[in-house]
C-alpha positions as MATLAB code, in Angstrom:
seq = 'XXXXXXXXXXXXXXXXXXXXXXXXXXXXXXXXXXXXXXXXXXXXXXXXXXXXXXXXXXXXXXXXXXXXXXXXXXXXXXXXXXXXXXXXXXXXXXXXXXXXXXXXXXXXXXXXXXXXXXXXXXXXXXXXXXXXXXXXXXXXXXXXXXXXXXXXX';
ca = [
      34.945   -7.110    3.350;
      32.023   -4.775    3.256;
      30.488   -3.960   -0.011;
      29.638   -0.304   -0.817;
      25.546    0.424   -1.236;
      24.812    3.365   -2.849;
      21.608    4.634   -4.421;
      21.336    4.934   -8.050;
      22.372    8.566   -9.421;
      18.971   10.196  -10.932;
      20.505   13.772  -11.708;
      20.766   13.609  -15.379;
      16.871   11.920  -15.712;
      14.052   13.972  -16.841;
      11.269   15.026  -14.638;
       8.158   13.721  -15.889;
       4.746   12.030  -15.311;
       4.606    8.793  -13.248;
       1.673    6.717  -12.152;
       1.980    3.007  -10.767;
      -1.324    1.096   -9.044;
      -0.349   -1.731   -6.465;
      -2.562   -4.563   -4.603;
      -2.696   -6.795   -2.360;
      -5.223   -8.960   -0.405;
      -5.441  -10.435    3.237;
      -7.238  -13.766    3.501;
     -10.047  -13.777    6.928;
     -12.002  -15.870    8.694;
     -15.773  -15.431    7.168;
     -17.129  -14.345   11.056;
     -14.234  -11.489   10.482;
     -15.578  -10.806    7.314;
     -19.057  -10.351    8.461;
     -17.641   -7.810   11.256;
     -16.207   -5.616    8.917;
     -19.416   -5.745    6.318;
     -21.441   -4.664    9.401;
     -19.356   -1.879   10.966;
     -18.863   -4.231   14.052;
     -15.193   -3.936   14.274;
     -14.205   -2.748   18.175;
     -11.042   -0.593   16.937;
     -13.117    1.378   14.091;
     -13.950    1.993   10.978;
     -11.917   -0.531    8.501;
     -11.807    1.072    5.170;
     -11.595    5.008    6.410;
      -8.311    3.772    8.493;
      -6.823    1.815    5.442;
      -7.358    4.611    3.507;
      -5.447    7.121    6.098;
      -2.728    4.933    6.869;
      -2.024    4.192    3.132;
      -1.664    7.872    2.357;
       0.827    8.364    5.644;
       2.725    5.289    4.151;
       3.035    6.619    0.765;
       4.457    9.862    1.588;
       7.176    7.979    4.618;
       8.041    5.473    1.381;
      11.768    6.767    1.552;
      11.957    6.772    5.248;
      11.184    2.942    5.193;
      13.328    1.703    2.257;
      16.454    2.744    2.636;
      17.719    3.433   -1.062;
      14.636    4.607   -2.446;
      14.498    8.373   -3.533;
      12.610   10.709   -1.945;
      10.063   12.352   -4.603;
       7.180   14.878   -4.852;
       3.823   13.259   -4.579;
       1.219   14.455   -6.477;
      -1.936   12.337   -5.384;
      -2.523    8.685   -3.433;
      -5.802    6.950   -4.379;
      -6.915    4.398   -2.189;
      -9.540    1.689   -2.847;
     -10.823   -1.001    0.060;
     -12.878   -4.017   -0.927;
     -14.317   -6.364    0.874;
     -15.022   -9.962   -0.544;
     -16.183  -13.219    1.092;
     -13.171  -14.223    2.108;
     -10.318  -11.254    1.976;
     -10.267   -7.832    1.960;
      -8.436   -6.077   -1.377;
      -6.568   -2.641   -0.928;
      -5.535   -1.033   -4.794;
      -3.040    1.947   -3.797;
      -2.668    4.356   -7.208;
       0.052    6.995   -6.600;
       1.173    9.625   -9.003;
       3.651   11.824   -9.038;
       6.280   14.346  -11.419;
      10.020   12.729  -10.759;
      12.877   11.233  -12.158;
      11.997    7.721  -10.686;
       8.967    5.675  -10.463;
       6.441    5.628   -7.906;
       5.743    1.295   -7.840;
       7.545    1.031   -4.355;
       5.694    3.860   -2.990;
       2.209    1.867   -4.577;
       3.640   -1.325   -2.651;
       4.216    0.500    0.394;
       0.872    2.035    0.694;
      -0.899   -1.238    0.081;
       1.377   -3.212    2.436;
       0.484   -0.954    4.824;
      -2.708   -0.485    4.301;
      -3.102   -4.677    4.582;
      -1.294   -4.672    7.699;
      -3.399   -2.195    9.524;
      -6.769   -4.214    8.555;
      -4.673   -6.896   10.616;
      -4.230   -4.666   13.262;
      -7.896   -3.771   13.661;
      -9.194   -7.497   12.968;
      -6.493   -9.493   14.594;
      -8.696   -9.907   17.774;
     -10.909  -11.667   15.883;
      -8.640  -13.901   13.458;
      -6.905  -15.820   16.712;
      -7.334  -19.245   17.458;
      -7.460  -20.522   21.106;
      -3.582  -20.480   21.135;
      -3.473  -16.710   19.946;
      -2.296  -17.915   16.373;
      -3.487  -17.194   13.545;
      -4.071  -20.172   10.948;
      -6.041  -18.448    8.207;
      -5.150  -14.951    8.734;
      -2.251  -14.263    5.292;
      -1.345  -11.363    3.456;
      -0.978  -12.692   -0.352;
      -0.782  -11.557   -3.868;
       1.130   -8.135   -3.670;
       1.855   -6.995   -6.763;
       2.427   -4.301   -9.282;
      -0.968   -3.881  -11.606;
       0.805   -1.434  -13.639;
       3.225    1.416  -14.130;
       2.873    4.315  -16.547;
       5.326    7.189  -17.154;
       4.835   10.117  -19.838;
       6.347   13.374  -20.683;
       4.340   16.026  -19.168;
       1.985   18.208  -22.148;
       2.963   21.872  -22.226;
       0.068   24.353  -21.212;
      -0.760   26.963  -23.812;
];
Protein backbone atom coordinates (compact mmCIF):
# COMPACT_ATOMS: atom_id res chain seq x y z
CA UNK A 1 0.00 0.00 0.00
CA UNK A 2 1.20 3.45 -0.83
CA UNK A 3 0.83 6.12 1.71
CA UNK A 4 -0.52 9.55 0.62
CA UNK A 5 2.26 12.65 1.00
CA UNK A 6 0.85 15.79 0.96
CA UNK A 7 2.24 19.17 1.97
CA UNK A 8 0.97 20.85 4.95
CA UNK A 9 -2.08 23.35 4.18
CA UNK A 10 -0.69 27.08 4.97
CA UNK A 11 -3.90 29.03 3.68
CA UNK A 12 -5.39 30.08 6.88
CA UNK A 13 -1.59 31.29 8.39
CA UNK A 14 -0.73 34.85 8.59
CA UNK A 15 1.81 36.46 6.43
CA UNK A 16 4.45 37.82 8.46
CA UNK A 17 8.20 38.42 9.15
CA UNK A 18 10.60 35.42 9.04
CA UNK A 19 14.34 35.27 9.43
CA UNK A 20 16.36 31.92 10.10
CA UNK A 21 20.54 31.88 9.90
CA UNK A 22 22.05 28.34 9.04
CA UNK A 23 25.85 26.94 9.09
CA UNK A 24 27.84 24.60 8.31
CA UNK A 25 31.61 23.83 7.98
CA UNK A 26 33.83 21.59 5.63
CA UNK A 27 36.94 20.16 7.26
CA UNK A 28 40.46 20.58 4.60
CA UNK A 29 43.66 19.60 4.33
CA UNK A 30 45.91 22.70 5.78
CA UNK A 31 47.91 22.88 2.03
CA UNK A 32 44.03 23.43 0.79
CA UNK A 33 43.62 25.86 3.29
CA UNK A 34 46.61 27.84 2.41
CA UNK A 35 45.30 27.82 -1.41
CA UNK A 36 42.25 29.39 -0.66
CA UNK A 37 43.92 32.14 1.94
CA UNK A 38 46.17 33.01 -1.06
CA UNK A 39 43.76 33.21 -4.01
CA UNK A 40 45.62 30.11 -5.51
CA UNK A 41 42.63 28.07 -6.20
CA UNK A 42 42.71 26.93 -10.23
CA UNK A 43 38.71 27.06 -10.57
CA UNK A 44 38.38 30.73 -8.93
CA UNK A 45 37.61 32.79 -6.50
CA UNK A 46 36.26 30.66 -3.29
CA UNK A 47 34.19 32.95 -1.26
CA UNK A 48 32.61 35.21 -4.34
CA UNK A 49 31.34 31.63 -5.81
CA UNK A 50 29.95 30.43 -2.34
CA UNK A 51 28.34 33.46 -2.05
CA UNK A 52 26.58 33.20 -5.73
CA UNK A 53 25.72 29.74 -5.54
CA UNK A 54 24.13 30.13 -2.03
CA UNK A 55 21.82 32.85 -3.27
CA UNK A 56 20.81 30.54 -6.57
CA UNK A 57 20.19 27.74 -3.91
CA UNK A 58 18.06 29.74 -1.71
CA UNK A 59 15.70 30.93 -4.20
CA UNK A 60 15.53 26.87 -6.10
CA UNK A 61 14.83 25.72 -2.14
CA UNK A 62 11.30 24.38 -3.29
CA UNK A 63 12.51 22.94 -6.48
CA UNK A 64 14.92 20.66 -4.42
CA UNK A 65 12.71 19.56 -1.48
CA UNK A 66 9.86 18.32 -2.63
CA UNK A 67 7.16 19.40 0.07
CA UNK A 68 8.55 22.57 0.95
CA UNK A 69 6.48 25.75 -0.01
CA UNK A 70 7.47 27.98 -2.38
CA UNK A 71 7.75 31.63 -0.69
CA UNK A 72 8.76 35.25 -1.49
CA UNK A 73 12.32 35.98 -0.58
CA UNK A 74 13.13 39.07 0.69
CA UNK A 75 17.06 39.02 1.13
CA UNK A 76 19.98 36.03 1.36
CA UNK A 77 23.07 37.07 3.37
CA UNK A 78 25.98 35.10 2.89
CA UNK A 79 29.12 34.94 5.08
CA UNK A 80 32.49 32.72 4.07
CA UNK A 81 35.20 32.12 6.65
CA UNK A 82 38.13 30.63 6.43
CA UNK A 83 39.87 28.97 9.54
CA UNK A 84 42.95 26.73 9.90
CA UNK A 85 41.39 23.85 9.25
CA UNK A 86 37.65 24.35 7.59
CA UNK A 87 35.98 26.78 5.86
CA UNK A 88 32.46 28.17 7.65
CA UNK A 89 29.50 29.37 5.35
CA UNK A 90 26.49 31.31 7.75
CA UNK A 91 23.45 31.62 5.14
CA UNK A 92 20.75 34.36 6.81
CA UNK A 93 17.55 34.43 4.69
CA UNK A 94 14.52 36.53 5.31
CA UNK A 95 11.49 36.65 3.98
CA UNK A 96 7.31 37.77 4.49
CA UNK A 97 5.33 34.15 4.39
CA UNK A 98 3.24 31.88 6.08
CA UNK A 99 6.15 29.35 6.68
CA UNK A 100 9.62 29.59 7.82
CA UNK A 101 12.61 30.13 5.89
CA UNK A 102 15.24 27.40 8.10
CA UNK A 103 15.21 24.88 5.08
CA UNK A 104 15.86 27.53 2.65
CA UNK A 105 19.00 28.73 5.35
CA UNK A 106 20.08 24.89 5.18
CA UNK A 107 19.88 24.76 1.60
CA UNK A 108 21.94 27.74 0.88
CA UNK A 109 24.68 26.66 3.23
CA UNK A 110 24.66 23.04 2.00
CA UNK A 111 25.19 24.33 -1.11
CA UNK A 112 27.33 26.75 -0.59
CA UNK A 113 29.73 23.86 1.33
CA UNK A 114 29.43 21.67 -1.51
CA UNK A 115 30.62 24.04 -4.13
CA UNK A 116 33.91 24.94 -1.96
CA UNK A 117 34.26 21.02 -2.56
CA UNK A 118 33.83 21.41 -6.00
CA UNK A 119 36.49 24.08 -6.45
CA UNK A 120 39.03 22.42 -3.84
CA UNK A 121 38.42 18.80 -4.48
CA UNK A 122 41.55 18.66 -6.78
CA UNK A 123 43.45 19.38 -4.06
CA UNK A 124 41.80 17.30 -1.07
CA UNK A 125 42.52 13.72 -3.04
CA UNK A 126 44.77 11.24 -1.90
CA UNK A 127 46.82 9.08 -4.37
CA UNK A 128 43.71 6.80 -4.78
CA UNK A 129 41.40 9.88 -5.69
CA UNK A 130 39.71 9.60 -2.13
CA UNK A 131 39.27 11.85 0.04
CA UNK A 132 40.19 10.98 3.83
CA UNK A 133 39.94 14.38 5.49
CA UNK A 134 37.76 16.18 3.18
CA UNK A 135 33.85 16.20 5.51
CA UNK A 136 31.07 18.41 5.52
CA UNK A 137 30.00 18.61 9.42
CA UNK A 138 28.01 20.58 11.84
CA UNK A 139 24.94 21.84 9.75
CA UNK A 140 22.67 23.35 11.75
CA UNK A 141 20.01 25.86 12.49
CA UNK A 142 21.67 29.01 14.59
CA UNK A 143 18.34 30.45 14.92
CA UNK A 144 14.87 31.25 13.67
CA UNK A 145 12.89 34.42 14.30
CA UNK A 146 9.35 35.25 13.13
CA UNK A 147 7.36 38.62 13.99
CA UNK A 148 4.30 40.37 12.91
CA UNK A 149 5.21 42.92 10.46
CA UNK A 150 4.96 46.97 12.13
CA UNK A 151 2.41 49.05 10.25
CA UNK A 152 3.93 52.19 8.40
CA UNK A 153 2.39 55.50 9.38
Amino acid sequence: MIEEVRMVDISSKKEIYREAEATGRIRLKKETIERIKSRKVEKGNIKSSVQIASILAVKKTPELIPLCHPIPVTNVHTEVEVEDKEVIVKVRVKGVAKTGVEMEALVGVSIGLLTVWDMVKKYEKDEKGQYPETRITNLRVLSKIKREQEKDE
